[in-house]
DRENSE-493608 format. One record per residue (C-alpha): residue number from 1; residue in three letters; z, y, x. Coordinates in nm, 2 decimals. Each point is the difference from the previous one (the first is absolute). Example, Ala and Ser with C-alpha at 12.3 -4.5 7.8 and 13.67 -1.06 7.14 Angstrom:
BEGIN
<resi 1, resn ALA, up 0.78, north -0.45, east 1.23>
<resi 2, resn SER, up -0.07, north 0.34, east 0.14>
// end
This chain:
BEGIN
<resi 1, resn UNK, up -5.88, north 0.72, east 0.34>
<resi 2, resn UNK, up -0.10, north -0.15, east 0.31>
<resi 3, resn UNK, up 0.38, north -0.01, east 0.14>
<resi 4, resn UNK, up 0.13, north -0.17, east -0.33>
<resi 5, resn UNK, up -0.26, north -0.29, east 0.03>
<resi 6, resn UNK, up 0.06, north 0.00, east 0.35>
<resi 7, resn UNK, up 0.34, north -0.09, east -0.09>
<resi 8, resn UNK, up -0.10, north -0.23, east -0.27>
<resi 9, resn UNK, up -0.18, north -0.18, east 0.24>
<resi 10, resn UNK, up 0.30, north -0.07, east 0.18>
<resi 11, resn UNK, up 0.24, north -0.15, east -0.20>
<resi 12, resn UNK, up 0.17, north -0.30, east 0.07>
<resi 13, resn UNK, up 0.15, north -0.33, east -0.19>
<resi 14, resn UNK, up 0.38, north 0.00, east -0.03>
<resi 15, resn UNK, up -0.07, north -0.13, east 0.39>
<resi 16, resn UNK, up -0.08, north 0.32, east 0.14>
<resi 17, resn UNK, up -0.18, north -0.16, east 0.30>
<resi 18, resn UNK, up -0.26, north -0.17, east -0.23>
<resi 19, resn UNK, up -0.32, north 0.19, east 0.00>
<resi 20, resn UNK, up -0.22, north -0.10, east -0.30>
<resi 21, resn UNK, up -0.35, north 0.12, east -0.20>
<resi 22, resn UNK, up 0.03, north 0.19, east -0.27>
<resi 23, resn UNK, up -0.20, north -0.14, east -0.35>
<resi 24, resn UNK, up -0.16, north 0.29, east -0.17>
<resi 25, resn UNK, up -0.22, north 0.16, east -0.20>
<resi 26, resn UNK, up -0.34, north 0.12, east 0.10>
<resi 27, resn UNK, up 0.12, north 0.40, east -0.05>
<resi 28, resn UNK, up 0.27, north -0.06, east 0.26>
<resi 29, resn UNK, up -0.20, north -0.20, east 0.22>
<resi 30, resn UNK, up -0.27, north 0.27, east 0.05>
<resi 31, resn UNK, up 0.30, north 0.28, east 0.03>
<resi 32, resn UNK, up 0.12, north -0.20, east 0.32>
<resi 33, resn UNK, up -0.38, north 0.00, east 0.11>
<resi 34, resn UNK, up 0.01, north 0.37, east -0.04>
<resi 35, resn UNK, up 0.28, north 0.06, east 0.16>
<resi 36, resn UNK, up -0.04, north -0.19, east 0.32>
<resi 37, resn UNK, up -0.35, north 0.18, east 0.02>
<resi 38, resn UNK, up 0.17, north 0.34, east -0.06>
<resi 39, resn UNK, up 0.22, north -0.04, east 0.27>
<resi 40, resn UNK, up -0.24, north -0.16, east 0.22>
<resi 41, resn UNK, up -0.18, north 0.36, east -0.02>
<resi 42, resn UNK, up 0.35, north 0.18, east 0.02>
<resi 43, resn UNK, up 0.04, north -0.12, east 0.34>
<resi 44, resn UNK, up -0.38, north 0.03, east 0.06>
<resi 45, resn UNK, up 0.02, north 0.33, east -0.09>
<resi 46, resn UNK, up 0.32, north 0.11, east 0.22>
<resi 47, resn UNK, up 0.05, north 0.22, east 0.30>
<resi 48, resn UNK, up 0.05, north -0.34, east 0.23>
<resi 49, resn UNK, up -0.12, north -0.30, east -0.20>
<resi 50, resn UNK, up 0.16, north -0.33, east 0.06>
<resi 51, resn UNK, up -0.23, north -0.23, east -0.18>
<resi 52, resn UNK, up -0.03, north -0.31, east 0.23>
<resi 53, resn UNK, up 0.26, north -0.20, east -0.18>
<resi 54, resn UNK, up -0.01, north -0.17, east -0.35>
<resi 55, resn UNK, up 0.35, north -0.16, east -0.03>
<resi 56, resn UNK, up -0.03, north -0.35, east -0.18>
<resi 57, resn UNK, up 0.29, north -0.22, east -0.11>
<resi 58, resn UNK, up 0.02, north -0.25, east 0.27>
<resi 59, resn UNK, up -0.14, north -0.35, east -0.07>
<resi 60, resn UNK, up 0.03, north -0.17, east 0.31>
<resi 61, resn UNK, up 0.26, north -0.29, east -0.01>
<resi 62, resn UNK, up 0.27, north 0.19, east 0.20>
<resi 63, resn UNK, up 0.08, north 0.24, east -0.35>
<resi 64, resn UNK, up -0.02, north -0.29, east -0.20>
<resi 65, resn UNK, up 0.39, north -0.04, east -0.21>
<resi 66, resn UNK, up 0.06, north -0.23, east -0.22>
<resi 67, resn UNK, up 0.17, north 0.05, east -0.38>
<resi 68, resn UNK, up 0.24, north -0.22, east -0.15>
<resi 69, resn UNK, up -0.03, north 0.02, east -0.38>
<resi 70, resn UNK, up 0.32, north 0.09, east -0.20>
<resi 71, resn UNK, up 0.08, north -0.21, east -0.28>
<resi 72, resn UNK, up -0.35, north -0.24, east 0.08>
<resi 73, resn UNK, up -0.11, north -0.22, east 0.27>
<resi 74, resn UNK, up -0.29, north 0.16, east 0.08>
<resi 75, resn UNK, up 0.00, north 0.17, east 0.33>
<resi 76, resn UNK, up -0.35, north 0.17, east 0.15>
<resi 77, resn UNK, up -0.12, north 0.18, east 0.32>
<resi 78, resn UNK, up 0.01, north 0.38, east -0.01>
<resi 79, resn UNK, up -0.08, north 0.26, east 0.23>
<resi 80, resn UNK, up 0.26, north 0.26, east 0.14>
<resi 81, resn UNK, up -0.14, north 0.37, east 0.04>
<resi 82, resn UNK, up -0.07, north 0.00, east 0.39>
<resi 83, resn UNK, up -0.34, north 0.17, east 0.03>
<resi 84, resn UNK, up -0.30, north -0.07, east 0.20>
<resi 85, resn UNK, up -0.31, north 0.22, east 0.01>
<resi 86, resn UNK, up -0.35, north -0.01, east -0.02>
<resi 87, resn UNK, up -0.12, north 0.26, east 0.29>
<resi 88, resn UNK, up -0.28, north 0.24, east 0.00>
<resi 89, resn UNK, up 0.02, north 0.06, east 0.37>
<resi 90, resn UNK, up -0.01, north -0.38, east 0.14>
<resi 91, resn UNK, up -0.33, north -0.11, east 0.03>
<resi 92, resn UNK, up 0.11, north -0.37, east -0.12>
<resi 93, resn UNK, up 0.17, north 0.16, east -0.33>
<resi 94, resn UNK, up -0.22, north 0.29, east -0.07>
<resi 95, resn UNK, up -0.28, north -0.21, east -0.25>
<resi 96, resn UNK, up 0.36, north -0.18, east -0.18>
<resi 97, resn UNK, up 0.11, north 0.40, east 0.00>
<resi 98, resn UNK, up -0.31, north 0.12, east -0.22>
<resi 99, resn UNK, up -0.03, north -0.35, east -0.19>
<resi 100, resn UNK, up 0.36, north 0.04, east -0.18>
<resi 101, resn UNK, up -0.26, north 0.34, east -0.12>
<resi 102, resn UNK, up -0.30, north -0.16, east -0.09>
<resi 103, resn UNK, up 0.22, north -0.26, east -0.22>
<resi 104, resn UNK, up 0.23, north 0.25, east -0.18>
<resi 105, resn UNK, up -0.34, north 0.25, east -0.09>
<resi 106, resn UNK, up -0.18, north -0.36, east -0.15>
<resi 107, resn UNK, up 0.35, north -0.09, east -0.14>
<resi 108, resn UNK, up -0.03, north 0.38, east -0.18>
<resi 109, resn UNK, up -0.36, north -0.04, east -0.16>
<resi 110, resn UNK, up 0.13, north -0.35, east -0.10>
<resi 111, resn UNK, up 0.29, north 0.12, east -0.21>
<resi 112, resn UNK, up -0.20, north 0.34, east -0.14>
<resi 113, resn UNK, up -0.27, north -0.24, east -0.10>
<resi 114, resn UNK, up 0.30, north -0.26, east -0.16>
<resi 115, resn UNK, up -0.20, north -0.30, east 0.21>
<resi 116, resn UNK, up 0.19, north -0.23, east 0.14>
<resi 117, resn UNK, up -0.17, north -0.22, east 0.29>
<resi 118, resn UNK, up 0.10, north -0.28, east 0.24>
<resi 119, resn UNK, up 0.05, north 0.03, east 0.39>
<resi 120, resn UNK, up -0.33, north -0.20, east 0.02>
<resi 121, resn UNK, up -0.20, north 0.29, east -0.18>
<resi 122, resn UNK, up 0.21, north 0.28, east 0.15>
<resi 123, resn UNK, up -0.14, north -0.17, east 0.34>
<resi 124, resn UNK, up -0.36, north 0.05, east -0.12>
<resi 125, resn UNK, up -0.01, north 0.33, east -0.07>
<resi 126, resn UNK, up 0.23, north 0.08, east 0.32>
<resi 127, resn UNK, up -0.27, north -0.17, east 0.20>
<resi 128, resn UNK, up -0.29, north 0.20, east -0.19>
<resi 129, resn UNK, up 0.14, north 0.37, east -0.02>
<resi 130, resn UNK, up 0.18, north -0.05, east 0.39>
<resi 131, resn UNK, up -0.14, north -0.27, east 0.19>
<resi 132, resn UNK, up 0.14, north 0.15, east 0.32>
<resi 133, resn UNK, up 0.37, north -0.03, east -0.11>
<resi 134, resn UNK, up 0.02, north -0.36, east -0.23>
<resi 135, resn UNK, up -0.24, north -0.30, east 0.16>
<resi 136, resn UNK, up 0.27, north -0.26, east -0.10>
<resi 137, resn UNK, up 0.20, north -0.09, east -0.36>
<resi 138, resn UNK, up 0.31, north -0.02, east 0.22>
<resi 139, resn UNK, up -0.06, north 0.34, east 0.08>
<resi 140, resn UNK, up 0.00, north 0.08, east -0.35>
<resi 141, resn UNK, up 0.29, north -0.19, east -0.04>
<resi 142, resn UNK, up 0.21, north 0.12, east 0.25>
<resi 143, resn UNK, up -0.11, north 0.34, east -0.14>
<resi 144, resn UNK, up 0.15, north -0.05, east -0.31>
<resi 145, resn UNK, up 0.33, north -0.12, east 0.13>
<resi 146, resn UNK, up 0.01, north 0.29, east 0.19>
<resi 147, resn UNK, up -0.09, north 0.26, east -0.31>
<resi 148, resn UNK, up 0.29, north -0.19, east -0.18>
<resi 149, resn UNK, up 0.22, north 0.10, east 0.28>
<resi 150, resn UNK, up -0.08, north 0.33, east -0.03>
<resi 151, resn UNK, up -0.02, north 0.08, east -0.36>
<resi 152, resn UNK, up 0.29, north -0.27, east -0.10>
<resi 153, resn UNK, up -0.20, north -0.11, east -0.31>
<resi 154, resn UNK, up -0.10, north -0.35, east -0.06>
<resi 155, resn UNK, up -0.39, north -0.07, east 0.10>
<resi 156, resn UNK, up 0.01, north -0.15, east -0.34>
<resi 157, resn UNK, up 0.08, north 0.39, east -0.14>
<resi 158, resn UNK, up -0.28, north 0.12, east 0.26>
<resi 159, resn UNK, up -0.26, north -0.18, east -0.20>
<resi 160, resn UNK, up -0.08, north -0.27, east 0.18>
<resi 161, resn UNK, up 0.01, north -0.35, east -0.15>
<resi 162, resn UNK, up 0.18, north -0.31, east 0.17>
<resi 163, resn UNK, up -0.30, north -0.27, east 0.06>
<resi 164, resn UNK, up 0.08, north -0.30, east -0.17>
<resi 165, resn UNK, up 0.04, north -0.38, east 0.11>
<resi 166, resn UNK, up 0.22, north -0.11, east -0.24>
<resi 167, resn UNK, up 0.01, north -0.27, east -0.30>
<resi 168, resn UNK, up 0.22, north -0.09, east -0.19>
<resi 169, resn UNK, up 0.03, north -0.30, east -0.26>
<resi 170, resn UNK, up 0.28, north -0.20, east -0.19>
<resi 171, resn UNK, up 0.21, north 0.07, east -0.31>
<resi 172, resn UNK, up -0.05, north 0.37, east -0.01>
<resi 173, resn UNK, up -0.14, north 0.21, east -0.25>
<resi 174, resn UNK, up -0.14, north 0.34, east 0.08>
<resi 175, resn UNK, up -0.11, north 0.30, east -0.19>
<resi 176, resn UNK, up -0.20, north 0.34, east 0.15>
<resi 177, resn UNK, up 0.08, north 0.25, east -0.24>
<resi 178, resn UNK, up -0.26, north -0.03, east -0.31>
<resi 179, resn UNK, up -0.17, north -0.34, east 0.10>
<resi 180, resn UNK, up 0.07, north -0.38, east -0.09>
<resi 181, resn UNK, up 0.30, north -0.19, east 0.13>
<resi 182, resn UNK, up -0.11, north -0.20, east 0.29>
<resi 183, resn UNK, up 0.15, north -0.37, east 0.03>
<resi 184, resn UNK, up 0.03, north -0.04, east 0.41>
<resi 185, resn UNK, up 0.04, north -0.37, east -0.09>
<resi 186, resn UNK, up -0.32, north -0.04, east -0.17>
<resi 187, resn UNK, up -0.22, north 0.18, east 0.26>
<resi 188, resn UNK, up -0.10, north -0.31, east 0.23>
<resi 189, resn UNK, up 0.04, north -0.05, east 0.33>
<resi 190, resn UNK, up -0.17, north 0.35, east 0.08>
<resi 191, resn UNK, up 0.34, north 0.18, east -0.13>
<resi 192, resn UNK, up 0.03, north 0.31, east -0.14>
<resi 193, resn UNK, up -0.11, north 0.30, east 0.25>
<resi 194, resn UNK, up 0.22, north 0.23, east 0.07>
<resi 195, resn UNK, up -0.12, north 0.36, east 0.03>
<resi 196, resn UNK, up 0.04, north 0.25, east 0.25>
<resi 197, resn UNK, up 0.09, north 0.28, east -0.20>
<resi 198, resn UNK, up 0.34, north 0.07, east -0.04>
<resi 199, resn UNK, up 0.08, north 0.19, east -0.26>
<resi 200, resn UNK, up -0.22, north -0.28, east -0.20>
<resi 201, resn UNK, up 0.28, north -0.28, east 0.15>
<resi 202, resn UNK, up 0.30, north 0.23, east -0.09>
<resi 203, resn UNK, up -0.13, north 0.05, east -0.41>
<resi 204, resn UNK, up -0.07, north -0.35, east -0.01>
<resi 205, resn UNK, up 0.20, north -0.19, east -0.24>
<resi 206, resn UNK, up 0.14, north -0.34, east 0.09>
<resi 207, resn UNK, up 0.15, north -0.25, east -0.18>
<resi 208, resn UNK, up 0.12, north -0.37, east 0.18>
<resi 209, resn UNK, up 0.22, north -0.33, east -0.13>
<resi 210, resn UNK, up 0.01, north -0.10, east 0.43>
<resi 211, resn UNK, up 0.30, north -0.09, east 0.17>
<resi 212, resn UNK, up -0.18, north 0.04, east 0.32>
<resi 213, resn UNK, up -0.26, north 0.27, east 0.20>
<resi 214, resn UNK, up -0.20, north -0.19, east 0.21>
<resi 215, resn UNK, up -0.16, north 0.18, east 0.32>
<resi 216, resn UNK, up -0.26, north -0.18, east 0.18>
<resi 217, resn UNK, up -0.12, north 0.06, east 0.32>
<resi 218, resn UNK, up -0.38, north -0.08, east 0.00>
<resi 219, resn UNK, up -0.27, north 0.00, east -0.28>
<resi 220, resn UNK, up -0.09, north -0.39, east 0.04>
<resi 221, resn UNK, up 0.33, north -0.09, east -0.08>
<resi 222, resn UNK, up 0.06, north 0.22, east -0.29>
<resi 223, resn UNK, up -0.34, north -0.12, east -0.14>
<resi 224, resn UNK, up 0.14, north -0.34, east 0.04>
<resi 225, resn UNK, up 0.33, north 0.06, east -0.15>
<resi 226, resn UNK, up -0.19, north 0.18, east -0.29>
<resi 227, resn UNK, up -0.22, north -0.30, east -0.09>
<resi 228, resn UNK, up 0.31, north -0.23, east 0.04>
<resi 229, resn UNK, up 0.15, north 0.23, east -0.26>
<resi 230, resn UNK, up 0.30, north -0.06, east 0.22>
<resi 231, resn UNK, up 0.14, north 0.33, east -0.23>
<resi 232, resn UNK, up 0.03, north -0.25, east -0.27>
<resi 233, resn UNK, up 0.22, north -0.26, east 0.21>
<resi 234, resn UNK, up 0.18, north 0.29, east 0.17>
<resi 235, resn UNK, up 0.06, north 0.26, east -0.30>
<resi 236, resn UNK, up -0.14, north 0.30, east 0.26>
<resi 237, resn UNK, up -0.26, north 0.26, east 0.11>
<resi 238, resn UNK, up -0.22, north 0.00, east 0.25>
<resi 239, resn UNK, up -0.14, north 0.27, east 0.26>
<resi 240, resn UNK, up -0.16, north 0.03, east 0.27>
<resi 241, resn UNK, up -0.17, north 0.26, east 0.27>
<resi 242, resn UNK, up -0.19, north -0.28, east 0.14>
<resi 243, resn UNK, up 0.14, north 0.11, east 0.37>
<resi 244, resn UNK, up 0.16, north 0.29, east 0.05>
<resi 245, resn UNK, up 0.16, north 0.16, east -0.26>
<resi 246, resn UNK, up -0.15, north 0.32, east -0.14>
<resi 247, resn UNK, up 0.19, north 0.36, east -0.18>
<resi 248, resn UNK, up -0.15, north -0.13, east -0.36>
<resi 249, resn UNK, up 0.13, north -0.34, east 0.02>
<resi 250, resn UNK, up 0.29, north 0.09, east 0.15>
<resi 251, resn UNK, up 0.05, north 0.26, east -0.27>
<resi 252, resn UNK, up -0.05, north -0.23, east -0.27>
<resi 253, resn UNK, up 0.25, north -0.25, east 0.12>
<resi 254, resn UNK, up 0.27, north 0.24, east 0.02>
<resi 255, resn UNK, up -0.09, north 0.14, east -0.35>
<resi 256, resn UNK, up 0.07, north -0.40, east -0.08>
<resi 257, resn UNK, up 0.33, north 0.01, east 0.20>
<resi 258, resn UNK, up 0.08, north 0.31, east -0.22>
<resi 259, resn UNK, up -0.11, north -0.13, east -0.35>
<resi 260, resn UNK, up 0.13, north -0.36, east 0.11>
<resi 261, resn UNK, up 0.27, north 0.06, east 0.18>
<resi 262, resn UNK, up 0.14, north -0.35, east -0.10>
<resi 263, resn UNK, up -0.24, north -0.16, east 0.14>
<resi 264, resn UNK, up 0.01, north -0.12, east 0.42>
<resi 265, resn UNK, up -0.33, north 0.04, east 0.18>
<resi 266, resn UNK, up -0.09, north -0.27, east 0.25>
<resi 267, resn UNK, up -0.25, north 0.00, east 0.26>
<resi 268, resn UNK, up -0.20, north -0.30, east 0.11>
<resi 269, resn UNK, up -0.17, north 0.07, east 0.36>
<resi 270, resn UNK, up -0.08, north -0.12, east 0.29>
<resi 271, resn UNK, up 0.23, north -0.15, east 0.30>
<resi 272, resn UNK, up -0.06, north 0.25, east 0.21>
<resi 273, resn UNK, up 0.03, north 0.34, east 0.11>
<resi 274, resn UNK, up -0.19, north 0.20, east -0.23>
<resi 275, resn UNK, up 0.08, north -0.18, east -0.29>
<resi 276, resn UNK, up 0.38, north 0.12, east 0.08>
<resi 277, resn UNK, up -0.19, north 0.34, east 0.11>
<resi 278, resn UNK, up -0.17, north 0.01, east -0.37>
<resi 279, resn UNK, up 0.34, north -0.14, east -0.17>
<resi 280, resn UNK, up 0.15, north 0.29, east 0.18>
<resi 281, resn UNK, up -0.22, north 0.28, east -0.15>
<resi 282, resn UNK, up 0.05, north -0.15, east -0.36>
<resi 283, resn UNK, up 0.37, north 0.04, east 0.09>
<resi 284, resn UNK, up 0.04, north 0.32, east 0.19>
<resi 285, resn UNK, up -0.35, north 0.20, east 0.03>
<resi 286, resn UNK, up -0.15, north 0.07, east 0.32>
<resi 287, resn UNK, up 0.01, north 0.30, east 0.28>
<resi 288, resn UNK, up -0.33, north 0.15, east -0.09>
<resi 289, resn UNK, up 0.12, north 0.05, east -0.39>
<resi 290, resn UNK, up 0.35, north 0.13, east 0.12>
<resi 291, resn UNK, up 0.01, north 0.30, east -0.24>
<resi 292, resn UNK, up -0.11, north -0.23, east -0.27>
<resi 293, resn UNK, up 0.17, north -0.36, east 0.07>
<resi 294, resn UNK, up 0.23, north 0.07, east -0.22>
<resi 295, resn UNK, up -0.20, north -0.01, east -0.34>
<resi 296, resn UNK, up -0.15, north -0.40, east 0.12>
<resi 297, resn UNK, up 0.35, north -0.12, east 0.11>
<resi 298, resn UNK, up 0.10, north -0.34, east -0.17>
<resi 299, resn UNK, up 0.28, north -0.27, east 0.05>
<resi 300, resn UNK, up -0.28, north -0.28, east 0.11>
<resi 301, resn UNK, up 0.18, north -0.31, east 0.07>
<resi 302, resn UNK, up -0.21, north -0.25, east 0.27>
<resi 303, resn UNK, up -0.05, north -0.34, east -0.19>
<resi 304, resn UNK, up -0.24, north -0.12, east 0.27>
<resi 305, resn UNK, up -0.13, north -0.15, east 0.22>
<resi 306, resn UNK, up 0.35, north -0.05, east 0.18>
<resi 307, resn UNK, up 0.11, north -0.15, east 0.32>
<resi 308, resn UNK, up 0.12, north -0.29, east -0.24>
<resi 309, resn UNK, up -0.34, north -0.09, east -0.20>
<resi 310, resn UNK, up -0.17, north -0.07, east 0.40>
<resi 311, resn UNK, up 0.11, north -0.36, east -0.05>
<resi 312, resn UNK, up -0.22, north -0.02, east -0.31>
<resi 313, resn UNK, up -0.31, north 0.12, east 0.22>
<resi 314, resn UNK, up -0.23, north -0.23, east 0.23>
<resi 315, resn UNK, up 0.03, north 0.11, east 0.42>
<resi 316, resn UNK, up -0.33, north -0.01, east -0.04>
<resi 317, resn UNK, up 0.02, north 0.32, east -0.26>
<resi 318, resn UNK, up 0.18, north 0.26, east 0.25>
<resi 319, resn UNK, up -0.21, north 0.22, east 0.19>
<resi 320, resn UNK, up 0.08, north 0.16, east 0.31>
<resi 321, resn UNK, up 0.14, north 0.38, east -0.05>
<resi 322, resn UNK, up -0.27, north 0.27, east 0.17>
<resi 323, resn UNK, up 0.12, north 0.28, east 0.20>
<resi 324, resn UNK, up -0.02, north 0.22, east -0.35>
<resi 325, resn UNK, up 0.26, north -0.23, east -0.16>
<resi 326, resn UNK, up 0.20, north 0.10, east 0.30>
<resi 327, resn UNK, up -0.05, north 0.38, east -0.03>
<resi 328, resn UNK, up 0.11, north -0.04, east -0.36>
<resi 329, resn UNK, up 0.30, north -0.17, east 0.08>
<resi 330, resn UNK, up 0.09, north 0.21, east 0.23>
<resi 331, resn UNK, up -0.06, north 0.32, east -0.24>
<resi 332, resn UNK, up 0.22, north -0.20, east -0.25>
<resi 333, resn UNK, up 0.32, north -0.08, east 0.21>
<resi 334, resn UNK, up 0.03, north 0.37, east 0.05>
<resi 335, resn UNK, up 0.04, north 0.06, east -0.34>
<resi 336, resn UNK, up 0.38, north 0.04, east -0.10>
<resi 337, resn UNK, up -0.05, north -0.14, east -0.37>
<resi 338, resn UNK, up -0.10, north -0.32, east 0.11>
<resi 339, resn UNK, up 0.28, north -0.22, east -0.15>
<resi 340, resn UNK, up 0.10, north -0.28, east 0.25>
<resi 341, resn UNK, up -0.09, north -0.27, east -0.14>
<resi 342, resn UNK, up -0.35, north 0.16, east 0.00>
<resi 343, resn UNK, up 0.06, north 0.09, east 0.34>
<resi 344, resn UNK, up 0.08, north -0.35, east 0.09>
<resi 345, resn UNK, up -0.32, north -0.17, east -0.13>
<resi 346, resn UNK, up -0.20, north 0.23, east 0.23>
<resi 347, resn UNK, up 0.22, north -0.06, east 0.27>
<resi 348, resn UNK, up -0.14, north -0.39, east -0.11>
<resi 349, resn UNK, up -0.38, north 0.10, east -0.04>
<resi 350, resn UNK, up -0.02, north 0.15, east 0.35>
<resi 351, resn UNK, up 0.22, north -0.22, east 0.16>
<resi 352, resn UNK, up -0.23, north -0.30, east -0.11>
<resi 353, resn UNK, up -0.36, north 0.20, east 0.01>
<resi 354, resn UNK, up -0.10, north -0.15, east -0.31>
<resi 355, resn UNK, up -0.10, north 0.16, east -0.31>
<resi 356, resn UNK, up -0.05, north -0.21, east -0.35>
<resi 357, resn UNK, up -0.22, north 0.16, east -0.27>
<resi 358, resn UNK, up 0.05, north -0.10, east -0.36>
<resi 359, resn UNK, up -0.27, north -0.23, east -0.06>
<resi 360, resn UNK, up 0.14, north -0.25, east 0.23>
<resi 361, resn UNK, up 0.23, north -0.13, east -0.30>
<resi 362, resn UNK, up -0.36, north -0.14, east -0.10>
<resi 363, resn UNK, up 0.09, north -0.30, east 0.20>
<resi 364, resn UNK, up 0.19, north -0.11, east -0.36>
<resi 365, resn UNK, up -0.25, north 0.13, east -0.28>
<resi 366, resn UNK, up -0.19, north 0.27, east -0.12>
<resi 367, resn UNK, up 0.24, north -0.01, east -0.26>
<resi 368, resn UNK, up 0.31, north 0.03, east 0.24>
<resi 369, resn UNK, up 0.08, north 0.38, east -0.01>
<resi 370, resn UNK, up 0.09, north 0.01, east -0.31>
<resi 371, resn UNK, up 0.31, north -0.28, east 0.03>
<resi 372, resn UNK, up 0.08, north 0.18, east 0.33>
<resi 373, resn UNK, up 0.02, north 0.32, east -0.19>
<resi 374, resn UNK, up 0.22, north -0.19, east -0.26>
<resi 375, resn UNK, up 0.24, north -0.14, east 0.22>
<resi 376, resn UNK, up 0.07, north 0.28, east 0.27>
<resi 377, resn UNK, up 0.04, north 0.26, east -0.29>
<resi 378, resn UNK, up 0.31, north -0.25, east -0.11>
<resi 379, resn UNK, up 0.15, north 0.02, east 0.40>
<resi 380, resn UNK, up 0.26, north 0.18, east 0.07>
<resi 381, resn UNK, up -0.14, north 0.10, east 0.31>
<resi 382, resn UNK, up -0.29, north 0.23, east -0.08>
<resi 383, resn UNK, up 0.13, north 0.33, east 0.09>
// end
């Protein structure tokens, strides 16, 4: 048993470098569980034990590959199968070593109870039952990724819920499986929340008359665009992570690119280096989700703000770029996805050392965004 899910664990996409996470069902999840502790003790057990390694699929930017779709435009960061490991015998990597434990046994009583909980409440009860290996949620966090590169199961089939940030609003109608219909377009300025459990998002029923998916970059603006009802000017949907984008609304706007497939998605961010970075992770996932990109992947399209709507912004509006904006621009040129003309308006950004943030198209109107939405959406230039 334990060889054949070894081997199941292992399987590749028709790339045979791209290392990816399983979805599964609690029964197989727990089998892995089993089997990584049975073989734990195996070597335990043996005449010379070996036990000071616990190989990981690599997440460190150096095994990151990049996928081109067949037959799509969608293109996403994976992970190839070069290993790291956590050590039991370095001091500096013994506590990760027993962590990657502590989280698969709570990740066992969570699927034999059929619980599911977030990383937030995983963190709690970390912290209670061993406060001398988790004092931090990135700990937890880091855990997790690190179980997920050990098992190769989603942490989403390891029981543990994405936390949400994510509303969405506009002229989409939603249905959780035996509840009411849910108009996005008639729930105010608030939006429709989008929850963090999965399997809710992927049974969801959708229905939309859009020509356009909307993603914005920060809450404020969404809220704005939702009292506007800028969906009804511009037929579309809106979402937004308000910041950085998490798994469950990334997961829902790729079930969107899915359903809709008809409809372009459009990001609206800032002019700057981690509105590009957060475009980016719409468009192609991130490092730290390498074995799981793949399932958040869409073909975003950057509507703005462009190097050629700075001429509709005061000088007084641009702010000077901070030493973080440089670390993130620096982080994105590396990345071999970056299409040029992406590439060129960070060249721009750093070049100048001036950011602009959405809000300075204020200068015109509260009511502005919505006829700069309008008449970029009609450019030909919005890729």
């Amino acid at each position: 048993m334990g060889e054949d899910l070894t081997k199941s664990s292992m399987k590749f996409f028709s790339d045979p470098q791209l290392c990816y996470a399983d979805i599964l069902p609690p029964s197989q999840v727990r089998a892995r569980i089993q089997v990584a502790v049975l073989n734990f003790l195996k070597i335990l057990t043996s005449p010379d034990p070996a036990i000071s390694n616990l190989p990981l699929i690599d997440r460190k930017p150096s095994n990151r590959k990049v996928s081109e779709g067949i037959l799509t435009d969608v293109s996403w960061i994976f992970l190839s199968h070069s290993v790291s490991s956590r050590s039991l015998m370095k001091s500096n990597a013994a506590k990760a070593f027993v962590r990657v434990w502590k989280v698969m046994e709570m990740c066992l009583q969570i699927l034999e109870q059929n619980k599911k909980v977030t990383q937030r409440e995983l963190f709690y009860k970390l912290l209670c039952d061993s406060p001398d290996y988790f004092s931090s949620q990135l700990q937890v966090n880091r855990t997790i990724q690190d179980v997920v590169a050990l098992l190769r199961c989603s942490r989403h089939s390891l029981g543990i819920m994405a936390s949400s940030r994510g509303i969405v609003a506009g002229r989409l109608y939603l249905q959780e499986p035996d509840q009411e219909v849910v108009d996005c377009a008639a729930c105010g300025s608030s939006g429709y929340p989008i929850s963090g459990d999965l399997n809710l998002l992927d049974k969801l029923a959708m229905e939309t008359d859009a020509r356009y998916i909307i993603v914005v970059e920060k809450h404020a603006i969404f809220q704005r665009l939702a009292e506007d009802r800028v969906f009804n000017q511009v037929p579309s949907i809106l979402i937004t992570a308000s910041g950085y984008p998490d798994i469950a609304t990334r997961f829902l706007l790729h079930r969107m690119s899915r359903s809709f497939p008809e409809l372009p998605i459009f990001a609206l961010v800032d002019w700057n280096p981690a509105g590009l970075a957060i475009l980016c992770t719409y468009k192609f996932g991130s490092v730290g989700m390498g074995l799981e990109a793949y399932r958040y992947a869409c073909n975003v399209k950057w509507l703005g703000l462009r190097e050629a709507d700075l001429r509709l912004i005061p000088e007084e509006s641009f702010v000077p770029l901070k030493p973080r904006d440089l670390q993130i621009a620096k982080s994105l040129t590396s990345l071999e996805l970056l299409q040029d003309n992406h590439r060129q308006e960070l060249e721009l950004m750093v070049q100048s050392g001036k950011r602009a943030e959405i809000e300075a198209l204020y200068f015109h109107g509260y009511d502005y965004l919505g006829k700069y939405i309008a008449k970029k959406i009609v450019q030909a230039d919005y890729i």
